[in-house]
C-alpha positions, 0 to 999 in steps of 0.5 A: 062728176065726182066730188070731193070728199068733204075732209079733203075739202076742209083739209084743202081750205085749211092749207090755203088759209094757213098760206095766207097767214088766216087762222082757221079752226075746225070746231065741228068735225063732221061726216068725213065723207059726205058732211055739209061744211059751215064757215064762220068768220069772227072779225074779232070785233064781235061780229060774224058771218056764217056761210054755207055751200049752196047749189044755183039752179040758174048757173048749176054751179055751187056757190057760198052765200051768207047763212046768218051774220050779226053778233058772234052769240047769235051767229053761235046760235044758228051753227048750234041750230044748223048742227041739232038738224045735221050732226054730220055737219063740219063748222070751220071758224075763220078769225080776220080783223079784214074780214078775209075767208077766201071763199070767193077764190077759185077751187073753193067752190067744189 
């Protein structure tokens, strides 16, 4: 099955979050092609989540689960760490007060 390229994955999300008046930067531009993509999302309250793409053995799908959350710092750290293993790794960081990503919706997934 073909997959996406990891640009046009990021290119996508952005146009979403943008639809939904969410603002979103990408503050690692990684493999434009095959990169790994974290989200972190900062509910401007000094807290955060970090989200990476998984892959569920039972379902064989791909699912997004929760990497590290906590203050903003520590969440900072582990993108730092997750990027000194993987330069080609995209972050994309995600500001909403209601804790919004759109991660759960349909398409965003792939």
């Amino acid at each position: 099955m073909m997959r996406l390229t990891a640009q046009f994955w990021v290119q996508a999300y952005l146009t979403r979050l943008r639809l939904a008046d969410i603002p979103a930067y990408v503050v690692a531009h990684g493999d434009d092609t095959a990169g790994a993509v974290l989200v972190k999302l900062s509910t401007l309250d000094g807290q955060a989540k970090v989200f990476e793409r998984r892959f569920d053995l039972m379902s064989g799908q791909r699912r997004w689960d929760i990497l590290s959350e906590g203050t903003e710092p520590d969440t900072d750290t582990v993108i730092a760490r997750q990027r000194s293993y993987d330069p080609d790794l995209w972050v994309i960081e995600v500001e909403d007060r209601q804790g919004r990503h759109l991660l759960d919706e349909p398409g965003l997934s792939e």
